[in-house]
C-alpha positions in Angstrom: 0.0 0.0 0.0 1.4 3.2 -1.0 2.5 6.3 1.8 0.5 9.0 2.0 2.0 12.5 3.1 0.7 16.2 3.3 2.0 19.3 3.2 3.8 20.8 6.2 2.9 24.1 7.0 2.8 26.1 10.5 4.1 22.5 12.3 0.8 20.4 10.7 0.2 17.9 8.0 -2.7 19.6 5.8 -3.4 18.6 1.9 -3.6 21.2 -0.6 -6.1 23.4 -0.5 -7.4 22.3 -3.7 -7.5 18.4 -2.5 -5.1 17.1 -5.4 -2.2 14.8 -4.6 0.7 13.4 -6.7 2.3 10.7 -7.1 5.5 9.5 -6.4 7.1 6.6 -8.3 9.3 3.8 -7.7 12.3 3.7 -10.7 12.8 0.3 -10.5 9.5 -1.4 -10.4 7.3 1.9 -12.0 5.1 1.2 -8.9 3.7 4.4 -7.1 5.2 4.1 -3.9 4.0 7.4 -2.2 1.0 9.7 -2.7 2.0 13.1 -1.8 -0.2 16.7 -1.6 -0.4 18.6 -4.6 0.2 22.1 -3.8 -0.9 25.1 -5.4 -0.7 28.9 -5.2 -2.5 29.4 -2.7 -0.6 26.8 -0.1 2.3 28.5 -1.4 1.3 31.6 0.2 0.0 29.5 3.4 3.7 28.7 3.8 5.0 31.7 3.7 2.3 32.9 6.3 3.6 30.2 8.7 6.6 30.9 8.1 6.5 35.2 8.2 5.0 34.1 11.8 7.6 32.2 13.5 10.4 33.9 12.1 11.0 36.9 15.3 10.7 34.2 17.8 12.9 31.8 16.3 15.5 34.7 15.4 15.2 35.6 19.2 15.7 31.6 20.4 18.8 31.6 22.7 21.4 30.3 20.7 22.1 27.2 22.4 18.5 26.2 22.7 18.8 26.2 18.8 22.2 24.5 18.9 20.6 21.9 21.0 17.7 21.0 18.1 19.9 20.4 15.5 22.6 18.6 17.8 19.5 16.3 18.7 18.3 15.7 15.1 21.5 14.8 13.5 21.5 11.8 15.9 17.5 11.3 15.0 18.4 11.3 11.0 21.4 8.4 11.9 19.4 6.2 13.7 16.7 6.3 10.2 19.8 4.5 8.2 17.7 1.7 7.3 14.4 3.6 6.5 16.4 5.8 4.5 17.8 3.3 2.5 14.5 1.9 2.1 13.1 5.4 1.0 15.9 6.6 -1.6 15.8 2.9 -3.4 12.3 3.1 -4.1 11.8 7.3 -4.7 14.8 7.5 -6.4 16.9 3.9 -7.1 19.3 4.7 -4.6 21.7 1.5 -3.6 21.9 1.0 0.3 25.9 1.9 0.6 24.7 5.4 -1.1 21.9 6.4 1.3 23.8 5.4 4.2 26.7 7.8 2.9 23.3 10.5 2.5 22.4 10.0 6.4 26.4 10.3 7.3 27.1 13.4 5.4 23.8 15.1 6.3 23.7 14.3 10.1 27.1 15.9 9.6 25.7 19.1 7.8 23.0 19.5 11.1 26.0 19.2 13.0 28.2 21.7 11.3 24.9 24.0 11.2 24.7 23.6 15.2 28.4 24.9 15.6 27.8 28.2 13.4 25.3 29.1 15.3 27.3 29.7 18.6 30.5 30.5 16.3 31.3 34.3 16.6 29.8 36.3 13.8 30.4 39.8 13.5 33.0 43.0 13.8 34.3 45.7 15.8 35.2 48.4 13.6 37.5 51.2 13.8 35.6 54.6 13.5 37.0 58.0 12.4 35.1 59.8 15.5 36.7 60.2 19.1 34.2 58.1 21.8 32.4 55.9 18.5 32.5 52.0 18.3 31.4 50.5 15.2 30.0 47.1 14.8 29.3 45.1 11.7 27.2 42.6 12.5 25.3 39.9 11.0 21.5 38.9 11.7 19.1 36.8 9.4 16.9 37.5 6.5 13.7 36.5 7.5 12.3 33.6 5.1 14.2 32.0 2.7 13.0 29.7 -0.1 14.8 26.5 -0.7 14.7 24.1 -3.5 15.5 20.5 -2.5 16.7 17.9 -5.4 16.3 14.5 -5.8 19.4 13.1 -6.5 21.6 12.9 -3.1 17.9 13.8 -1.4 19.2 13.6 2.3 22.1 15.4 1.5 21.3 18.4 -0.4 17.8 18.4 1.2 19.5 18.9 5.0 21.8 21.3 3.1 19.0 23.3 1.2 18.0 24.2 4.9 20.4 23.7 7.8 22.2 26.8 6.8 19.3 29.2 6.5 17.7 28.2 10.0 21.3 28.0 12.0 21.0 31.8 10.8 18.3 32.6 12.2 15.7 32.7 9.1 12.6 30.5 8.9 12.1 28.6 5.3 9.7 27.3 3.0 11.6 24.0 0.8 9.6 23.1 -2.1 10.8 19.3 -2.6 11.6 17.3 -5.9 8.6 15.9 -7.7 11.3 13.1 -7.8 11.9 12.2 -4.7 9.9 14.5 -1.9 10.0 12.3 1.4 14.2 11.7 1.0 14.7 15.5 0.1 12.4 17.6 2.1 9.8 15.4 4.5 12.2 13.2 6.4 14.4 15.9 7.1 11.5 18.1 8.6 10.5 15.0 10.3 13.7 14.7 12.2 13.6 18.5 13.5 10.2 18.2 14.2 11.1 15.4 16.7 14.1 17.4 17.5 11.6 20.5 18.8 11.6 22.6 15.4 9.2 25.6 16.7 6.1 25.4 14.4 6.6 26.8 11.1 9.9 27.6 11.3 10.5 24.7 8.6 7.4 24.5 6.2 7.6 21.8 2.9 5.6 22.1 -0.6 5.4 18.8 -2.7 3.2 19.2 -6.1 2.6 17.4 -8.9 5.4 18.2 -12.0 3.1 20.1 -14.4 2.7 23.0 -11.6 6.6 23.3 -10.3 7.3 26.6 -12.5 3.8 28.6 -11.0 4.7 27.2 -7.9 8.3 28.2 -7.6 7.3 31.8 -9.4 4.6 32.2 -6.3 7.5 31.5 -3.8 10.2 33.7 -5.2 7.7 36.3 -5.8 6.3 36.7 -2.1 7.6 40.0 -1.1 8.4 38.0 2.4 10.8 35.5 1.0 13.9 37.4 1.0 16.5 35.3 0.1 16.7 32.1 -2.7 18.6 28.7 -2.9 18.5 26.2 -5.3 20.5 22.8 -6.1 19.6 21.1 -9.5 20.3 21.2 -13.6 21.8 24.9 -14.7 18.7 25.3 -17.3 16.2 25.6 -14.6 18.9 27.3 -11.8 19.1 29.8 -15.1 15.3 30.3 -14.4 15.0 30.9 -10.7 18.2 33.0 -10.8 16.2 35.3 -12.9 12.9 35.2 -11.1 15.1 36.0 -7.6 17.6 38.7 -9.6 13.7 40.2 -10.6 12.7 40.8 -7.4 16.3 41.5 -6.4 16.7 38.7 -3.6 20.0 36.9 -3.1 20.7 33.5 -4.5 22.7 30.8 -3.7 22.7 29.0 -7.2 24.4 25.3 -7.6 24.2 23.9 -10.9 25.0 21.1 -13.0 29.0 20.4 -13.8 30.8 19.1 -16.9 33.6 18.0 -14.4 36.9 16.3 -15.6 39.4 13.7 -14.4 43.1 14.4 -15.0 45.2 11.6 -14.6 48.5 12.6 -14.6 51.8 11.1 -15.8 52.9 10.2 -12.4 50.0 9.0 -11.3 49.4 5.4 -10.2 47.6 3.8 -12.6 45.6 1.0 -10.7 44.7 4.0 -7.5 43.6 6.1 -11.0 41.2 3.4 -12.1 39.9 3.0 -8.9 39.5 6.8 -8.2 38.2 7.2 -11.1 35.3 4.6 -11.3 34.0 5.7 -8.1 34.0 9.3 -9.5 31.9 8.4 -12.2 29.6 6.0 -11.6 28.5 6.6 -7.8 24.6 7.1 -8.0 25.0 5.9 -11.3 26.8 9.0 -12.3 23.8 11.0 -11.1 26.1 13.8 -9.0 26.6 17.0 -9.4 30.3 16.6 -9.6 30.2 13.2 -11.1 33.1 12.8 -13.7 32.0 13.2 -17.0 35.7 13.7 -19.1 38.2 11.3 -18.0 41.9 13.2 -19.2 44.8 10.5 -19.1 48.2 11.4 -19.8 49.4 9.6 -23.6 51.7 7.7 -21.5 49.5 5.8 -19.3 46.9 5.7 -21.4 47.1 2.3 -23.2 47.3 0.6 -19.7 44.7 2.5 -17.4 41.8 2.1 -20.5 42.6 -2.1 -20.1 42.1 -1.4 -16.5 40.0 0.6 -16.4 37.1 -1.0 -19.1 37.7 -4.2 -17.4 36.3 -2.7 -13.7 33.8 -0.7 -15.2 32.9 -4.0 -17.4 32.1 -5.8 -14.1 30.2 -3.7 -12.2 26.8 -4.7 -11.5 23.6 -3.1 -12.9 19.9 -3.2 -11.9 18.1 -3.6 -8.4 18.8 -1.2 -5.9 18.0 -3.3 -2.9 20.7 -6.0 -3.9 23.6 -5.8 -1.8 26.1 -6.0 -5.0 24.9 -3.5 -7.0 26.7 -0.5 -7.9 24.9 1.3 -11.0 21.3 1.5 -10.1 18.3 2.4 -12.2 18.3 6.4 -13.1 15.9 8.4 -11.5 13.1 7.5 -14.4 12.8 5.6 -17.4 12.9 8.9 -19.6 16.4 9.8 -18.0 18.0 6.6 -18.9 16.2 7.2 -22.4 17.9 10.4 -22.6 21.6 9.1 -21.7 21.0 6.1 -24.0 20.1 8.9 -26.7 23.5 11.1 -26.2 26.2 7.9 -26.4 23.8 6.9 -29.5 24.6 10.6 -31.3 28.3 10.6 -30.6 28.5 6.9 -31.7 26.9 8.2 -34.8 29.3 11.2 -34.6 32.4 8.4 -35.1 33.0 7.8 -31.0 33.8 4.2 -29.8 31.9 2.2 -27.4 34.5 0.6 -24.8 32.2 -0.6 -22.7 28.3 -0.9 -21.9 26.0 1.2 -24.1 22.8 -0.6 -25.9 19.2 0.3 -24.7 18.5 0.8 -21.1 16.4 -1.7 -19.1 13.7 0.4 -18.4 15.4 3.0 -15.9 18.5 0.9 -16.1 21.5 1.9 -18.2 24.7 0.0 -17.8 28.1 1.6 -16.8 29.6 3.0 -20.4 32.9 4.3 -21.5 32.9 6.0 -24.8 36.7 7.3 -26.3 36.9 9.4 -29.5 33.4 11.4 -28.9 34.0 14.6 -31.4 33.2 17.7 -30.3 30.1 18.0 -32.9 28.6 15.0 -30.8 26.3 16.9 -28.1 28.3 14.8 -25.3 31.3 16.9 -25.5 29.7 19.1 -23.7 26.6 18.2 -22.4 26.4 17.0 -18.4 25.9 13.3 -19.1 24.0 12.5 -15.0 24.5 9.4 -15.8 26.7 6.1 -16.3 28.7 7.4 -18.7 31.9 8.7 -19.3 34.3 9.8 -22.3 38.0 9.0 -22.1 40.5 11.1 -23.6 44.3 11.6 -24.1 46.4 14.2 -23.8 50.5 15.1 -24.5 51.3 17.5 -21.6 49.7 19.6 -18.6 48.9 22.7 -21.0 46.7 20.3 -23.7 45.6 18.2 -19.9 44.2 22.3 -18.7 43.2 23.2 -22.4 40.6 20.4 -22.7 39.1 20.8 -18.9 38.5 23.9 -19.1 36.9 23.9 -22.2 33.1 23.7 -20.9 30.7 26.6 -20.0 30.4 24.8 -16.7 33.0 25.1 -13.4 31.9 22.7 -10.3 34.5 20.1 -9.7 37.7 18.6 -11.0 40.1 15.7 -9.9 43.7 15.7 -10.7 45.2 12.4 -9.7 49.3 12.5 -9.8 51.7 11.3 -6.9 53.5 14.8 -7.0 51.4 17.3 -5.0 53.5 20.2 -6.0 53.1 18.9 -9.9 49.4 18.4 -9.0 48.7 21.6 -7.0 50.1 24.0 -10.1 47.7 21.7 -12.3 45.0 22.7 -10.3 45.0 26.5 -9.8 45.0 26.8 -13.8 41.5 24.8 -13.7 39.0 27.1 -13.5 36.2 25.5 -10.7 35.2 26.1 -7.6 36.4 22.7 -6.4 39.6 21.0 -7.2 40.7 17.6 -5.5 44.3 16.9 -6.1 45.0 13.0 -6.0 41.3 12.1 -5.6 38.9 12.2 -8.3 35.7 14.9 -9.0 33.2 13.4 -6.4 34.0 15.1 -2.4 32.0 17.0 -0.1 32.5 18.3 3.3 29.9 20.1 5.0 32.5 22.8 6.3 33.8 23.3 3.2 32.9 26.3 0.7 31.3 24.0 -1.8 29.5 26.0 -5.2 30.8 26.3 -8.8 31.6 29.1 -10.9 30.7 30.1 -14.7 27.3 27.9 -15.3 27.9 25.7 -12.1 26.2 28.7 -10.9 27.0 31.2 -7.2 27.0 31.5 -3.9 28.9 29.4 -1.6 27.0 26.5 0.6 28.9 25.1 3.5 30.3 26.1 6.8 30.3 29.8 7.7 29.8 30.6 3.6 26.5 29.1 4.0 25.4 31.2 7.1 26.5 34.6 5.6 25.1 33.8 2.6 21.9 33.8 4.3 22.4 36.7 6.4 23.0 40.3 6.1 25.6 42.5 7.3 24.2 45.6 8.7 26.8 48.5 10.2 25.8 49.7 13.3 27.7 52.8 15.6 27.3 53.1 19.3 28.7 57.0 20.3 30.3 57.0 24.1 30.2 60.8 23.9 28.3 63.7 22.8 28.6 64.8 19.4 29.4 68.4 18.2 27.3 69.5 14.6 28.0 72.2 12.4 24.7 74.1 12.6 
């Protein structure tokens, strides 16, 4: 029997306003597994009325009384490994060693969140007036729209949010169509147990066809003062405009065309091992998945062997078997889609080394292409999924050259055993993230982590995340008397 959830809005489960639901579908089987609430317009603007509500008192909670919430739910979220796994096989095809890594890295992100908000914020500022002290010092926004993805749900659905309440703000997250229990439910459900005030955390599912009037009504609330948003660069290129419009802040990360340098000290047999966890974790549905793998023309010959022979024998199909590693892509259409781009750069005169054929419903096996052209949409579209392109290269300038040559910047891994050799590699790539003998796949929730160019702006992550969802105001306090002209 399939789950039923509601809205959350002002700390209650209500359905839309308008009585329609969604539904929410199992990848692998094409079974409905949930039935969510439908939202409209209208329990938009609910939201954002919760929301509005609780945001003086929560801004006003004693710091360590908000410490304490998130402290308490990041243990609440590790204890739910096993319903999580559960949850992200059958919303998004999610293998059991991934979803566990999801509850890991998102307990850590409350945790990280709990220790901003007792971290000093703020400045004393030197002031050109005998007897004045100036202060710069930060304070939240007031309500912040979030948009939660589907594709590390846990993850980037703690971190669509964690940062925005540590600071103080209250927030509305409108969740995937894709996956909305992983990405924005569960994680209200664990701060809710935690002793989340009402409304300070307030979730929108709704049924695909209405995501654009729905995320339009969000930004557009003149009481939604700030933006984030995690997911493809063609729709982040949408609600960057709609937030720049109404001239609210956005923290924007996009998609990534990310590269793989393996360098001509690196060691081959670490390289192929780095490298096919960099691509085909999640079944290469990652942000910073690698897309380009760049081998020096010396190694070449011996890390493709190696390298088609792992991929070659990595398991495909059921999430919910213990040996599988490449699991069935978030629908049937995406693995339609990927299937479609190695079929046009075959076309184009690129060589299948591995894998390709049709997809088994939402289940395409691991591929490696080599000699994709740049005429092939491939080259430089972001595959999210199984696939990746291996190329050569003659020396570091040819190695930076090709890398760079994408409108995107996330991620890149250079893989070498010479760290000095790797680390002058790496400042010429122009991303936001750069792993030097690791591949493109890494995050750290105290680490600046955003892109630049079409990977988007804005910085998530440690203190980055909390001042990019708070505002510096300048503030003088005058000791003496002052003296006017007139």
């Amino acid at each position: 029997m399939a789950i039923t959830r509601e809205l959350l809005i002002g700390g209650k489960d209500v359905p839309a306003a308008s009585g329609r639901t969604a539904e929410d579908v199992d990848p692998y089987t094409g079974e409905v597994y949930a039935t969510v609430a439908a939202a409209g317009p209208e329990d938009v603007t609910r939201a954002v009325d919760a929301a509005d509500a609780a945001f003086e008192q929560w801004a006003a909670l004693a710091p360590f009384a908000r410490r304490t919430i998130f402290l308490d739910a990041a243990g609440l979220l590790e204890a739910r490994g096993d319903e999580v796994a559960e949850l992200m096989a059958r919303e998004a095809g999610g293998t059991r060693p991934w979803a566990l890594f999801n509850v890991a890295l998102a307990a850590n992100i409350l945790r990280e969140a709990a220790a901003a908000i007792t971290a000093p914020r703020g400045e004393v500022l030197s002031a050109q007036e005998e007897g004045v002290l100036g202060l710069a010092v930060r304070e939240p926004l007031g309500v912040v729209a979030a948009f939660a993805p589907w594709n590390a749900p846990v993850i980037l659905g703690a971190r669509a949010v964690a940062a925005p309440l540590a600071a103080g703000n209250t927030v509305v997250v409108k969740a995937s169509e894709d996956a909305p229990i992983a990405c924005a439910l569960l994680i209200a459900d664990v701060l809710r147990e935690a002793g989340l005030p009402d409304g300070v955390l307030n979730v929108i599912t709704n049924d695909r066809e209405d995501a654009a009037e729905i995320a339009e009504t969000l930004i557009a609330d003149p009481r939604v003062r700030a933006v984030n948003f995690t997911g493809s660069t063609g729709v982040g290129r949408v609600i960057g405009t709609h937030a720049a419009s109404h001239l609210k802040p956005a923290v924007l990360e996009l998609g990534g065309k990310n590269a793989v340098l393996v360098l001509d000290d690196a060691d081959v047999d670490y390289a192929v091992d780095a490298v096919t966890f960099g691509v085909f974790m999640n079944s290469g549905q990652i942000c910073m998945s690698g897309d380009r793998i760049l081998v020096h023309e010396s190694l070449a010959e011996e890390f493709t062997r190696k390298f088609t022979a792992k991929v070659a024998s990595l398991r495909a199909g059921d999430p919910g078997h213990p040996h599988t590693v490449v699991g069935p892509l978030v629908t049937a259409s995406a693995a339609r889609r990927v299937a479609a781009l190695v079929e046009d750069a075959v076309a184009k005169g690129a060589t299948v080394l591995t894998g390709g054929g049709e997809p088994d419903g939402a289940v395409h096996p691991a591929t490696v292409l080599t000699g994709v052209p740049k005429d092939a949409e491939l080259y430089y579209a972001e595959a999210f999924g199984p696939v990746c392109v291996v190329e050569t290269f003659t020396d570091d300038d040819s190695a930076v050259a090709v890398a760079n040559d994408t409108d995107n910047g996330l991620t890149c891994g250079v893989i070498t055993e010479n760290a000095t050799h790797g680390l002058a590699v790496a400042r010429r790539i122009r991303t936001g993230i750069v792993h030097i003998n690791d591949q493109s796949v890494a995050d750290e929730p105290h680490a600046p982590f955003g892109g630049v160019k079409a990977s988007g702006y804005g910085r998530f992550g440690g203190r980055w995340g909390v001042e990019a969802f708070s505002s510096t105001r300048w503030m003088t306090i005058a000791t003496q008397q002052a003296h006017y002209p007139f």
